[in-house]
PDB file as gemmi writes it, atoms N, CA and C in Angstrom:
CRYST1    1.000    1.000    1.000  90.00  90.00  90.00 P 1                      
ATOM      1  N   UNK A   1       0.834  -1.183   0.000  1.00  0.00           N  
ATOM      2  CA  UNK A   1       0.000   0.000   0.000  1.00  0.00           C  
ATOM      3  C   UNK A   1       0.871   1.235   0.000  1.00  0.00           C  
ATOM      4  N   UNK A   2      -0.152   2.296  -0.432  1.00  0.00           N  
ATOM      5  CA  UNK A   2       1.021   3.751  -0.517  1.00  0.00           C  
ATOM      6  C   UNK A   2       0.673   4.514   0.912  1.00  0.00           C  
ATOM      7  N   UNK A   3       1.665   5.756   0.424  1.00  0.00           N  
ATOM      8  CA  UNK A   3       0.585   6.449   1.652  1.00  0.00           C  
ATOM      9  C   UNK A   3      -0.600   6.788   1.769  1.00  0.00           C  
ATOM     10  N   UNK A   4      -0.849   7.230   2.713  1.00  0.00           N  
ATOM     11  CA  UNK A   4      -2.408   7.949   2.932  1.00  0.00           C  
ATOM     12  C   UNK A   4      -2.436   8.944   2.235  1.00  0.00           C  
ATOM     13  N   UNK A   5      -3.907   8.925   1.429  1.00  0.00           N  
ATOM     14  CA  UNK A   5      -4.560   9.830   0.940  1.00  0.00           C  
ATOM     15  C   UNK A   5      -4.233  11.276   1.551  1.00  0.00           C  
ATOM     16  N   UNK A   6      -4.203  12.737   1.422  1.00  0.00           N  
ATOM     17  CA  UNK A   6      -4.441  13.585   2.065  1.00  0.00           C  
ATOM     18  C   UNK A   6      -6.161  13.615   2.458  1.00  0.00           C  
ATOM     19  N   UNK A   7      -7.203  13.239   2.148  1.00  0.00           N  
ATOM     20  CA  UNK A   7      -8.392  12.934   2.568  1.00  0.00           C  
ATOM     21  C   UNK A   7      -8.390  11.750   3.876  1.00  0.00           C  
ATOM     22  N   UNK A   8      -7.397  11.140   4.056  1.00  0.00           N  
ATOM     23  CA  UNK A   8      -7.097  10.191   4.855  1.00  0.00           C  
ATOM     24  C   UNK A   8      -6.324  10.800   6.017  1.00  0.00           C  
ATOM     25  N   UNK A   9      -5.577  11.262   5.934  1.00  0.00           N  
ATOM     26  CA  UNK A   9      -5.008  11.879   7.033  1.00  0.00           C  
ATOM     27  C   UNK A   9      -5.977  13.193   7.395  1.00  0.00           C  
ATOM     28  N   UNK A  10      -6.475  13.709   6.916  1.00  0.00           N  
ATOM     29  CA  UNK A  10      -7.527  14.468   7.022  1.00  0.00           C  
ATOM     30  C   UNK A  10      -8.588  13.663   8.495  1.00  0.00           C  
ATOM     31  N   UNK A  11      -8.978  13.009   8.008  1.00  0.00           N  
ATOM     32  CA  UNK A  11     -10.130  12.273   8.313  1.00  0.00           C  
ATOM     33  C   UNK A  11      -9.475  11.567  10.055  1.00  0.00           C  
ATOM     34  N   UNK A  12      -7.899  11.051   9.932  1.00  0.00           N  
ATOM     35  CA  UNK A  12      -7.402  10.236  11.182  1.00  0.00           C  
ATOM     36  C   UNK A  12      -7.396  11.696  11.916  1.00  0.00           C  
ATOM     37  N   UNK A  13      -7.214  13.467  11.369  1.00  0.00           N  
ATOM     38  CA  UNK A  13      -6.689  13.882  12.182  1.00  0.00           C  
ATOM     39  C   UNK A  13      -8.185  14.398  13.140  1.00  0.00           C  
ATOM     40  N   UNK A  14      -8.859  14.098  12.725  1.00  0.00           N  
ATOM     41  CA  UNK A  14     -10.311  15.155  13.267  1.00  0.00           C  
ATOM     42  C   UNK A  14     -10.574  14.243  14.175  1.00  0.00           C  
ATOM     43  N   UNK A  15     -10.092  12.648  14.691  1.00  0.00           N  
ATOM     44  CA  UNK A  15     -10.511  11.828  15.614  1.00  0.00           C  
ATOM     45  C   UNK A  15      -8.558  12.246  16.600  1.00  0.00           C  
ATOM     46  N   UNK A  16      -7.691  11.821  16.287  1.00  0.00           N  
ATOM     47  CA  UNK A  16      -6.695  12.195  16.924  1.00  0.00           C  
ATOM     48  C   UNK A  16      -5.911  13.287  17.182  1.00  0.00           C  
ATOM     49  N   UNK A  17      -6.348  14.104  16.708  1.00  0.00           N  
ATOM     50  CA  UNK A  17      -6.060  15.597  17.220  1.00  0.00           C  
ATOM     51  C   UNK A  17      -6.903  16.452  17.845  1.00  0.00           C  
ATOM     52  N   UNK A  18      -8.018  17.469  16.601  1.00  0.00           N  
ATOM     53  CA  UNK A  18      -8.850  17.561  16.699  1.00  0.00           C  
ATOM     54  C   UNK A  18     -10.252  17.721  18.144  1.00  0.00           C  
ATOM     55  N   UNK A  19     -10.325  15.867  17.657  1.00  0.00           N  
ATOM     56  CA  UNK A  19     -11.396  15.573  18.999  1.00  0.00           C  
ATOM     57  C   UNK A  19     -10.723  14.999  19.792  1.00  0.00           C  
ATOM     58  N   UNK A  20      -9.341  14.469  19.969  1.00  0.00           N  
ATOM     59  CA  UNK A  20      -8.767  14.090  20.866  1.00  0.00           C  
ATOM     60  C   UNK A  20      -8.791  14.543  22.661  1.00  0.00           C  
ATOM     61  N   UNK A  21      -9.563  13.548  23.579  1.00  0.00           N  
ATOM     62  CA  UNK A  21      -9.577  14.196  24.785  1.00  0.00           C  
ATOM     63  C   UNK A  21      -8.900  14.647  25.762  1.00  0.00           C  
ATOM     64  N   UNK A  22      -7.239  14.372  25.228  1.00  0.00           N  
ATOM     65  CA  UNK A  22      -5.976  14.463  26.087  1.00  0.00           C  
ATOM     66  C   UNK A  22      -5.709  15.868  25.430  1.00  0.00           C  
ATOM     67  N   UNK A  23      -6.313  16.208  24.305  1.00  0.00           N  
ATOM     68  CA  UNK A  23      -5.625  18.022  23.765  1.00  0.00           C  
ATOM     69  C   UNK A  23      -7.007  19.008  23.840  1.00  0.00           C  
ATOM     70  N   UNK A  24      -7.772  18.657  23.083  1.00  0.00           N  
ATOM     71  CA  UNK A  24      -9.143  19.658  22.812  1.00  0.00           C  
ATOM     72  C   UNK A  24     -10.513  19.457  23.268  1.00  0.00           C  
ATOM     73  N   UNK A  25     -10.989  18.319  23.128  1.00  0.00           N  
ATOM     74  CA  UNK A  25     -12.256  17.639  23.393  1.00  0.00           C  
ATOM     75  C   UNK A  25     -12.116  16.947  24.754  1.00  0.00           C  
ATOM     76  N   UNK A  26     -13.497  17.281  24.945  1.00  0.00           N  
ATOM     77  CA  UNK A  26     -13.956  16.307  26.613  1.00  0.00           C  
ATOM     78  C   UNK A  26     -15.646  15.735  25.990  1.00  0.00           C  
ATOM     79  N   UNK A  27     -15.344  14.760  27.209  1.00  0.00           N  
ATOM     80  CA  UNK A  27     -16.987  13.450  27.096  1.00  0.00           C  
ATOM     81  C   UNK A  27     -18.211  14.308  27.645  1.00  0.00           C  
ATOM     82  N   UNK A  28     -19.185  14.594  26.749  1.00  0.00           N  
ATOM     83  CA  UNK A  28     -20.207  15.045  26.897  1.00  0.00           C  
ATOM     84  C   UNK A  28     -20.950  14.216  26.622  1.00  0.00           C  
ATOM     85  N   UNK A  29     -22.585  14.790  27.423  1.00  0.00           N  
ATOM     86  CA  UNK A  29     -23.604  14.108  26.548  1.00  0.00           C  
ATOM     87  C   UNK A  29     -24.721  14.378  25.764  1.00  0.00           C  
ATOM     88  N   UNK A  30     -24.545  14.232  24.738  1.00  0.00           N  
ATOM     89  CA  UNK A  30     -25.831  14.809  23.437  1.00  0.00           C  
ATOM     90  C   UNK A  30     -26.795  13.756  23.521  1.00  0.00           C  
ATOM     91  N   UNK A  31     -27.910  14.599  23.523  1.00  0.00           N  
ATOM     92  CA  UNK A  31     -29.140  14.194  23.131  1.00  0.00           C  
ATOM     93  C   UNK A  31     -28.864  12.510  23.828  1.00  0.00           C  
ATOM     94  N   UNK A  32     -28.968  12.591  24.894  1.00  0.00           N  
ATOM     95  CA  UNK A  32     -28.772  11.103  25.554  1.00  0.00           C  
ATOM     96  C   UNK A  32     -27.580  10.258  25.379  1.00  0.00           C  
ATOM     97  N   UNK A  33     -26.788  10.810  24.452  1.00  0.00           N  
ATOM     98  CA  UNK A  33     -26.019   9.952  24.277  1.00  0.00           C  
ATOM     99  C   UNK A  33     -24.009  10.335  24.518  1.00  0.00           C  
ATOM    100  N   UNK A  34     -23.601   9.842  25.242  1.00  0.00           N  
ATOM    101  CA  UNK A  34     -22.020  10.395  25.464  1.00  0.00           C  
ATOM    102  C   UNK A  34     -21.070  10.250  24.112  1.00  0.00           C  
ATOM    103  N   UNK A  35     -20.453  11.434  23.798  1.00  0.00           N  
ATOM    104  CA  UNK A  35     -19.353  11.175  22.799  1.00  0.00           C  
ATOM    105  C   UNK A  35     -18.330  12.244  23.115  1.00  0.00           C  
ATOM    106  N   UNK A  36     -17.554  12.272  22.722  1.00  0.00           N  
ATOM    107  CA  UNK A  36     -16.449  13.743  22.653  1.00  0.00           C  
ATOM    108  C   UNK A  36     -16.670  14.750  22.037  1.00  0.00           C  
ATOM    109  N   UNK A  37     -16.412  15.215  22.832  1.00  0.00           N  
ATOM    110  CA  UNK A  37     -16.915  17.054  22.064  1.00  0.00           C  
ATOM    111  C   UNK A  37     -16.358  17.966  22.515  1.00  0.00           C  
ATOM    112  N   UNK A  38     -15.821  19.200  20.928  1.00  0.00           N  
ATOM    113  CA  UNK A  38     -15.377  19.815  21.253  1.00  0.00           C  
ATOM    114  C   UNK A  38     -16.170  21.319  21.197  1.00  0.00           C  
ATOM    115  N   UNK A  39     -16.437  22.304  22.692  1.00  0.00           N  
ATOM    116  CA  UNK A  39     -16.990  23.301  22.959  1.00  0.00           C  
ATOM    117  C   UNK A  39     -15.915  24.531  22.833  1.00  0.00           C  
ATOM    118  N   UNK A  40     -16.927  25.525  21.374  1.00  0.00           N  
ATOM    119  CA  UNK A  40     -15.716  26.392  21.267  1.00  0.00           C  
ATOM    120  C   UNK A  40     -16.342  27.837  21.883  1.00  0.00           C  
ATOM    121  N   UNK A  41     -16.036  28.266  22.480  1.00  0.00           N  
ATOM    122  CA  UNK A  41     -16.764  29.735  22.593  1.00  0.00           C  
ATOM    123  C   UNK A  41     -16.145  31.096  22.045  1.00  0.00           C  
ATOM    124  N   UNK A  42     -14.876  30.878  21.863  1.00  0.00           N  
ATOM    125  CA  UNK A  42     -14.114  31.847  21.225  1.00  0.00           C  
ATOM    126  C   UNK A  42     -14.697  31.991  19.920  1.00  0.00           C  
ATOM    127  N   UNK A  43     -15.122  31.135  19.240  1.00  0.00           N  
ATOM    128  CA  UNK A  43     -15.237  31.309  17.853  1.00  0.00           C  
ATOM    129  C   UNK A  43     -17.182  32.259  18.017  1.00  0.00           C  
ATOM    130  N   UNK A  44     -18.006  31.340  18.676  1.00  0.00           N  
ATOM    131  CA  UNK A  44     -19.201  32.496  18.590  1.00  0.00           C  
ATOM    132  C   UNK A  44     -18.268  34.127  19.047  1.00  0.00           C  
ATOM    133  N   UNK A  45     -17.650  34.245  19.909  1.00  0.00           N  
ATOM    134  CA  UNK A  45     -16.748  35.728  20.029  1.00  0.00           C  
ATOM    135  C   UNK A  45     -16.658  36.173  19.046  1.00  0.00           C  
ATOM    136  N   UNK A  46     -15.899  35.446  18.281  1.00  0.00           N  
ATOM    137  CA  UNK A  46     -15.380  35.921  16.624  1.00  0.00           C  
ATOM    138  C   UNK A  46     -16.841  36.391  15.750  1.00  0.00           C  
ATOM    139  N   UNK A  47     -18.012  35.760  16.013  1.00  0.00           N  
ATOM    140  CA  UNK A  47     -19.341  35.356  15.113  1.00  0.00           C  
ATOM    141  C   UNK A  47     -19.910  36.527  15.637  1.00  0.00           C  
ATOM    142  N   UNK A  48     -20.071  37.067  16.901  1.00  0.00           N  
ATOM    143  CA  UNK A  48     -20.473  38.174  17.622  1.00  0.00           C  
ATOM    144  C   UNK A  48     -19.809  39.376  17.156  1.00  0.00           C  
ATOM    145  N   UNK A  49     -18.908  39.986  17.071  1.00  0.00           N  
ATOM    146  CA  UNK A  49     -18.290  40.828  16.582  1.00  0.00           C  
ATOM    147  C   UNK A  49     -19.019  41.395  15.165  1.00  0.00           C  
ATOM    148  N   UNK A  50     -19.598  40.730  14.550  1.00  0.00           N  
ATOM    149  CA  UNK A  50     -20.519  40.822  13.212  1.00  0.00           C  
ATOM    150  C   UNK A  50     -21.747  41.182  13.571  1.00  0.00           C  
ATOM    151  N   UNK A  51     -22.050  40.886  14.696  1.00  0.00           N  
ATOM    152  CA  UNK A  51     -23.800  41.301  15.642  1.00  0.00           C  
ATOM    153  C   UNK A  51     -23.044  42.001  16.301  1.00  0.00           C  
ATOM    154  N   UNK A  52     -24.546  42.599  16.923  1.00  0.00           N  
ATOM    155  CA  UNK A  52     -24.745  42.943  18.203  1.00  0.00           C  
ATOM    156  C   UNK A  52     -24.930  42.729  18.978  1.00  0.00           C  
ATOM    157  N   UNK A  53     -24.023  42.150  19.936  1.00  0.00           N  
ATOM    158  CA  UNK A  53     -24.752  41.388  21.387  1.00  0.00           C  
ATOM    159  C   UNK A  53     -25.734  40.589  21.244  1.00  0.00           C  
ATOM    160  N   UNK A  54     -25.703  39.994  22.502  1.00  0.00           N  
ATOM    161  CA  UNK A  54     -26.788  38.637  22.445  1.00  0.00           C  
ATOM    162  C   UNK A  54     -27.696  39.066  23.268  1.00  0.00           C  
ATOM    163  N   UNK A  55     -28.162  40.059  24.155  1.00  0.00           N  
ATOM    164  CA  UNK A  55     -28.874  41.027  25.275  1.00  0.00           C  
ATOM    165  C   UNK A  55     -30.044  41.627  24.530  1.00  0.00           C  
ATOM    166  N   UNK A  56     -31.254  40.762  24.730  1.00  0.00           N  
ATOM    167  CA  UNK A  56     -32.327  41.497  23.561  1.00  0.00           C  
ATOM    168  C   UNK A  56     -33.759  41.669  24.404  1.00  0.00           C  
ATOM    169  N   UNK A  57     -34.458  43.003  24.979  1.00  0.00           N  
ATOM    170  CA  UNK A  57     -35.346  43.273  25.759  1.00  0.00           C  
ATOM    171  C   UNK A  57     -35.511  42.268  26.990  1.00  0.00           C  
ATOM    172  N   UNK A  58     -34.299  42.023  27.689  1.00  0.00           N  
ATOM    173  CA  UNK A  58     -34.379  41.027  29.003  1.00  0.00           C  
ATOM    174  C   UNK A  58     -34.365  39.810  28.920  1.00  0.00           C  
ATOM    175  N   UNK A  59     -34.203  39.266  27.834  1.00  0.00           N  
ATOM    176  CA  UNK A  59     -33.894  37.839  27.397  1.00  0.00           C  
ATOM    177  C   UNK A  59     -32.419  37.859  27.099  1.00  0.00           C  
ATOM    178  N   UNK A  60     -31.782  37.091  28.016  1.00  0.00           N  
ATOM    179  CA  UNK A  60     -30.696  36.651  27.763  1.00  0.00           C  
ATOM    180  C   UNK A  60     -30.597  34.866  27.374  1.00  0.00           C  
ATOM    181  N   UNK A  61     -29.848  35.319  25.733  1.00  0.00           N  
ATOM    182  CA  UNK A  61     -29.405  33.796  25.145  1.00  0.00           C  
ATOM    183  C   UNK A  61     -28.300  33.406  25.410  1.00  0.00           C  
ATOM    184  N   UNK A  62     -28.501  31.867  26.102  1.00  0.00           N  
ATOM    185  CA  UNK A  62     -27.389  30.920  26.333  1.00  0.00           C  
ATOM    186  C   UNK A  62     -26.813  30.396  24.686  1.00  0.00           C  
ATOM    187  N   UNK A  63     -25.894  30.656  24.437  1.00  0.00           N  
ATOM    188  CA  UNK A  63     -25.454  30.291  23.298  1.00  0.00           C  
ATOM    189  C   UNK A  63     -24.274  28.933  23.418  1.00  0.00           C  
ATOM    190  N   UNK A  64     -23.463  28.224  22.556  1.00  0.00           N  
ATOM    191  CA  UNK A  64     -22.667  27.511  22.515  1.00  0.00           C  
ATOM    192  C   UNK A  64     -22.439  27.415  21.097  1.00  0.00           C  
ATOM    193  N   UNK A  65     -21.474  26.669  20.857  1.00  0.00           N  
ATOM    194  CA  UNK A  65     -20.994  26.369  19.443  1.00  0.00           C  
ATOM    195  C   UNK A  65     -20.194  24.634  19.781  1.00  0.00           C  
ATOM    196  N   UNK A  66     -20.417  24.046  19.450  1.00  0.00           N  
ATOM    197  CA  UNK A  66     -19.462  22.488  19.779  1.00  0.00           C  
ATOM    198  C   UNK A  66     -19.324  22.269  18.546  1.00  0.00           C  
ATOM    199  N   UNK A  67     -18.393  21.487  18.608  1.00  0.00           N  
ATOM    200  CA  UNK A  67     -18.070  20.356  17.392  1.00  0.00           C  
ATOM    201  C   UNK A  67     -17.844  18.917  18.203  1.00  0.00           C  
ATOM    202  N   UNK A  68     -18.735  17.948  16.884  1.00  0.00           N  
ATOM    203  CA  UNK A  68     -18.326  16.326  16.924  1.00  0.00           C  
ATOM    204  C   UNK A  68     -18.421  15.872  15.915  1.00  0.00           C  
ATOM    205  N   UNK A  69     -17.540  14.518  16.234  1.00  0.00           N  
ATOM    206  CA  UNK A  69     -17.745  13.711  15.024  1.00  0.00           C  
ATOM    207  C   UNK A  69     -19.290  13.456  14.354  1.00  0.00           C  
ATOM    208  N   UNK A  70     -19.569  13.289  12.901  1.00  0.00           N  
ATOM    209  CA  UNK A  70     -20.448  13.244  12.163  1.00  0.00           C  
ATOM    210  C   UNK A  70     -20.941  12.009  12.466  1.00  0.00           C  
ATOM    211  N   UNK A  71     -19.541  10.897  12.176  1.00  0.00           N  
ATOM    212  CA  UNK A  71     -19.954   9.507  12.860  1.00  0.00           C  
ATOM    213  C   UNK A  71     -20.520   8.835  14.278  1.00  0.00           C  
ATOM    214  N   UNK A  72     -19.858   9.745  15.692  1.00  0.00           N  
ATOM    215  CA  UNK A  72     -20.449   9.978  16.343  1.00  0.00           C  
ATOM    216  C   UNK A  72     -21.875  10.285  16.646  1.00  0.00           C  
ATOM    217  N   UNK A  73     -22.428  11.844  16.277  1.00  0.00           N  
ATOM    218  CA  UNK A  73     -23.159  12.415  16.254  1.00  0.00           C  
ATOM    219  C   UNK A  73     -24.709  11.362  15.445  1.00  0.00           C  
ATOM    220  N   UNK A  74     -24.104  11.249  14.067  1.00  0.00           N  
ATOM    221  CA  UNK A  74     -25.281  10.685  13.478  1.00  0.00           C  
ATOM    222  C   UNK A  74     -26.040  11.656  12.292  1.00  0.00           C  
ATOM    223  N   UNK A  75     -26.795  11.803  12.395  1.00  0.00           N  
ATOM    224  CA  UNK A  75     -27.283  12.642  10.753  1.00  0.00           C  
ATOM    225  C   UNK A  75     -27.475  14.372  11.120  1.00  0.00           C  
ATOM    226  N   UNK A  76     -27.090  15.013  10.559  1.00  0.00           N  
ATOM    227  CA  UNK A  76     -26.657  15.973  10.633  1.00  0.00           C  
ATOM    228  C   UNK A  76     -28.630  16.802  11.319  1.00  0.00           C  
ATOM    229  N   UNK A  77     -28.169  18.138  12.036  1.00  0.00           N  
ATOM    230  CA  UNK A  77     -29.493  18.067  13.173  1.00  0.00           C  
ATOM    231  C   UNK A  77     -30.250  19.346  12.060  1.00  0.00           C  
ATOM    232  N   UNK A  78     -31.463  19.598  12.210  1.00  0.00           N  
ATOM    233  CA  UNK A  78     -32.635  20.270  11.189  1.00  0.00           C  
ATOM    234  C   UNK A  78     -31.713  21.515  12.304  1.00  0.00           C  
ATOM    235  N   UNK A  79     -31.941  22.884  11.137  1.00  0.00           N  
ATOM    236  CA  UNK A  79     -32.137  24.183  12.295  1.00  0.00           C  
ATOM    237  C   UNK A  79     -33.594  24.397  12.403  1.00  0.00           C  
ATOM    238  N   UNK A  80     -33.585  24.818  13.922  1.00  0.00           N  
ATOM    239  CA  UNK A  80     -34.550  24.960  14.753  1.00  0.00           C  
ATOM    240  C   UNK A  80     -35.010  23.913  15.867  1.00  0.00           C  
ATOM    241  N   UNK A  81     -34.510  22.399  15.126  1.00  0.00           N  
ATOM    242  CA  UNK A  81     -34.684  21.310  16.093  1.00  0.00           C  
ATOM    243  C   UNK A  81     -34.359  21.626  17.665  1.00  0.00           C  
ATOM    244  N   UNK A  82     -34.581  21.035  18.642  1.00  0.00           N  
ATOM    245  CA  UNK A  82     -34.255  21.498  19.741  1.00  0.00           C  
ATOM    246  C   UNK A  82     -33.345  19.793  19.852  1.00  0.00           C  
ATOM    247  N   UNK A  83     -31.524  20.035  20.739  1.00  0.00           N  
ATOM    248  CA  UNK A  83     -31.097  19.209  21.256  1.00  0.00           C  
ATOM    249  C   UNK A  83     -30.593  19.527  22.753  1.00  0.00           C  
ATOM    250  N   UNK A  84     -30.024  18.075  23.188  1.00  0.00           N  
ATOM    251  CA  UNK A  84     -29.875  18.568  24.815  1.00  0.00           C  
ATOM    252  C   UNK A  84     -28.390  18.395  24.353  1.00  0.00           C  
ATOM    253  N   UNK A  85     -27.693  18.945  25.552  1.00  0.00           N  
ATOM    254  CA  UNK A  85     -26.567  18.952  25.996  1.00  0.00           C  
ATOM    255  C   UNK A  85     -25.966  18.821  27.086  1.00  0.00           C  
ATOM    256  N   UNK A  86     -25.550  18.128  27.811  1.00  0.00           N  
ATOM    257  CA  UNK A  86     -25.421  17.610  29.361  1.00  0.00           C  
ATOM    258  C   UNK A  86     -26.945  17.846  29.770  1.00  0.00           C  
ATOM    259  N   UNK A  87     -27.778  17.565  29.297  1.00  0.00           N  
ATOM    260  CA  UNK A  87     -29.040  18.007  30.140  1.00  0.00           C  
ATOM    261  C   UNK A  87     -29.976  18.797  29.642  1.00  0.00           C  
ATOM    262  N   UNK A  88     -29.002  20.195  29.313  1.00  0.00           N  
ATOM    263  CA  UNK A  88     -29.670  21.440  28.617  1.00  0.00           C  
ATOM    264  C   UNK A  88     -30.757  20.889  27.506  1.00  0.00           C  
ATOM    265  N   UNK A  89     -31.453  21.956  27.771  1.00  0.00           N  
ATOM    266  CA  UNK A  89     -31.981  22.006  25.935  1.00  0.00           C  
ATOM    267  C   UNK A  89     -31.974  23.037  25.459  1.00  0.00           C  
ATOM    268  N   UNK A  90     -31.240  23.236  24.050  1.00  0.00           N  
ATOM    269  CA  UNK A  90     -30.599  23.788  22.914  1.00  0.00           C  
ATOM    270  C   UNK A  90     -31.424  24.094  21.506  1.00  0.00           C  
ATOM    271  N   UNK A  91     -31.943  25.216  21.265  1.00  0.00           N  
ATOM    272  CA  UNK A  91     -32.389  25.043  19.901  1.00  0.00           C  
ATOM    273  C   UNK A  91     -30.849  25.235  18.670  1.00  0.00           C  
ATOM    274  N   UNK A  92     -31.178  24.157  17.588  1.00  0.00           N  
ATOM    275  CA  UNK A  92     -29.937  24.087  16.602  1.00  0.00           C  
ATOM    276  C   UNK A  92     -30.036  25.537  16.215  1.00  0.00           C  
ATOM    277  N   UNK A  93     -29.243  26.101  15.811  1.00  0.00           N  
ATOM    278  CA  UNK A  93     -29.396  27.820  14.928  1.00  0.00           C  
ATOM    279  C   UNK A  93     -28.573  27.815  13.654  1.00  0.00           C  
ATOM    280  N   UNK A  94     -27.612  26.949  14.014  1.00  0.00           N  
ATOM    281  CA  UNK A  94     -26.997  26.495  12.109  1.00  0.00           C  
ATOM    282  C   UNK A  94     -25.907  24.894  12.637  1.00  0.00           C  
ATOM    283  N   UNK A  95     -25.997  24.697  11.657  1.00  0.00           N  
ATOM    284  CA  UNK A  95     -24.529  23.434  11.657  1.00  0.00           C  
ATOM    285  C   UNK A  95     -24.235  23.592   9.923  1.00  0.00           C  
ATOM    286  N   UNK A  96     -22.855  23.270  10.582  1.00  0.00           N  
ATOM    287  CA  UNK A  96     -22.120  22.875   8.792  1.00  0.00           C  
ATOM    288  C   UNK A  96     -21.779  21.800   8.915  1.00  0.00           C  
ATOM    289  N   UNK A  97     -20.775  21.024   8.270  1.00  0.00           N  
ATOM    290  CA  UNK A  97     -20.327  19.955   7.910  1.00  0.00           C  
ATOM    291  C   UNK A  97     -19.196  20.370   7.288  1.00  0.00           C  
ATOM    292  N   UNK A  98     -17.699  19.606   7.490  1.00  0.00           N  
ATOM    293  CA  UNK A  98     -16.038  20.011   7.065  1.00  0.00           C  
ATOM    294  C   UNK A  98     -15.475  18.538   7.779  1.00  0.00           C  
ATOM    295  N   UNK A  99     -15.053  17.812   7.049  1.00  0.00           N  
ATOM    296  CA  UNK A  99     -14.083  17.017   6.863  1.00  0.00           C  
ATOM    297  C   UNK A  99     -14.621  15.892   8.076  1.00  0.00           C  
ATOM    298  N   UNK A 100     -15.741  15.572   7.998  1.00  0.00           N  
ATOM    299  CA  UNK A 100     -16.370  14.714   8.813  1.00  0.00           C  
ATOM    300  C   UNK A 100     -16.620  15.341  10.097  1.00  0.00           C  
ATOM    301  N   UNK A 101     -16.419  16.398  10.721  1.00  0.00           N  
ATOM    302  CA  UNK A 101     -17.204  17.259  11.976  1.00  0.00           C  
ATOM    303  C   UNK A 101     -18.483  17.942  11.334  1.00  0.00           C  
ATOM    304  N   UNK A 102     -19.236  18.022  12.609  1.00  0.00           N  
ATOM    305  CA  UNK A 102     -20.483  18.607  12.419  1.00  0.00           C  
ATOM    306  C   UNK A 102     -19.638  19.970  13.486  1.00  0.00           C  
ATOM    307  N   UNK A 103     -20.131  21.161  13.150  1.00  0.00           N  
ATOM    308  CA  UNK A 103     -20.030  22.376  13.818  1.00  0.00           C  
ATOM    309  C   UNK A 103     -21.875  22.706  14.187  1.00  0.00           C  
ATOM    310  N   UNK A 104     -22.071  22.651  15.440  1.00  0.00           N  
ATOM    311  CA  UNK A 104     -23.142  22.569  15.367  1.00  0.00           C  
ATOM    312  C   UNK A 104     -23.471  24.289  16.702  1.00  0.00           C  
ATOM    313  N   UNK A 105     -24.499  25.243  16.214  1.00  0.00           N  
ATOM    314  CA  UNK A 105     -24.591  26.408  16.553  1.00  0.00           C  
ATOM    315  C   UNK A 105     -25.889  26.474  17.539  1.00  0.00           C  
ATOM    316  N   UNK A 106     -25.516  26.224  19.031  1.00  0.00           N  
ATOM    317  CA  UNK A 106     -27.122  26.389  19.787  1.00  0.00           C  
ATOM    318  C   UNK A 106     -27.344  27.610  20.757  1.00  0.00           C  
ATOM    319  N   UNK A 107     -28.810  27.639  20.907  1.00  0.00           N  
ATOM    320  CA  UNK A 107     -29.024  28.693  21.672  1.00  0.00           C  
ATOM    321  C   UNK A 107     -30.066  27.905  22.323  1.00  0.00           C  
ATOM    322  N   UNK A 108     -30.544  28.950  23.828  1.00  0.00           N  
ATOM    323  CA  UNK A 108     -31.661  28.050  24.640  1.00  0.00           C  
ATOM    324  C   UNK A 108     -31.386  29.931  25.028  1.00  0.00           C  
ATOM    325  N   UNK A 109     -32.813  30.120  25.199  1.00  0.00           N  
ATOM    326  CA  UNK A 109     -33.387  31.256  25.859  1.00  0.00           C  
ATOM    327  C   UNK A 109     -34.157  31.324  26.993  1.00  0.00           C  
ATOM    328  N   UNK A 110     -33.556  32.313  27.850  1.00  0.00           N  
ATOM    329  CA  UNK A 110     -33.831  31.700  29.574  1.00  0.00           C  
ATOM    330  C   UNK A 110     -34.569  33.471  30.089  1.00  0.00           C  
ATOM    331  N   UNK A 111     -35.506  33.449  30.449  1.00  0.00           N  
ATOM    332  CA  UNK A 111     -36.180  35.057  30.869  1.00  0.00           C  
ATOM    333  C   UNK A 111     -35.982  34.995  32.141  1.00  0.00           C  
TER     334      UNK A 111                                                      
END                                                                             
């Protein structure tokens, strides 16, 4: 055999780097179910900077941004669906898809 594909090393690095739980990712649990996940909040920071605050007539939104595996995860989630997260419940607000992670965008609104 040759080497790995660059789609291949691609793919080993998003489970051993990536989501790896000794560098980036820790065991959460979605929607009932435990996998690794990685919670970014810096990046909604970055996404905010384009808005205006999240502070809208006394409603404050709990936001998050995670990433997991696709394989993990399972079929990619509807926006608007509502998922849990350790517990929480989360409405989806966007997800993409990149090199087998789901980037998945939630909010839960608390008065």
């Amino acid at each position: 055999m040759g080497a790995p594909s660059f789609k291949e090393c691609i793919a080993a690095d998003v489970l051993n780097v990536f989501l790896n739980r000794l560098e980036f990712a820790d065991a959460h649990t979605v929607n009932g179910k435990k996998m690794t996940v990685l919670v970014d909040d810096n990046e909604l920071l970055e996404r905010d900077k384009a808005k205006m605050g999240t502070h809208v007539d006394g409603l404050y939104k709990r936001r998050g941004l995670i990433y997991v595996a696709q394989k993990d995860f399972g079929k990619r989630p509807a926006i608007k669906s509502v998922m849990t997260l350790d517990g929480l419940a989360f409405r989806v607000m966007d997800c993409t898809t990149e090199a087998g992670i789901l980037a998945i965008e939630l909010e839960a609104v608390k008065t």
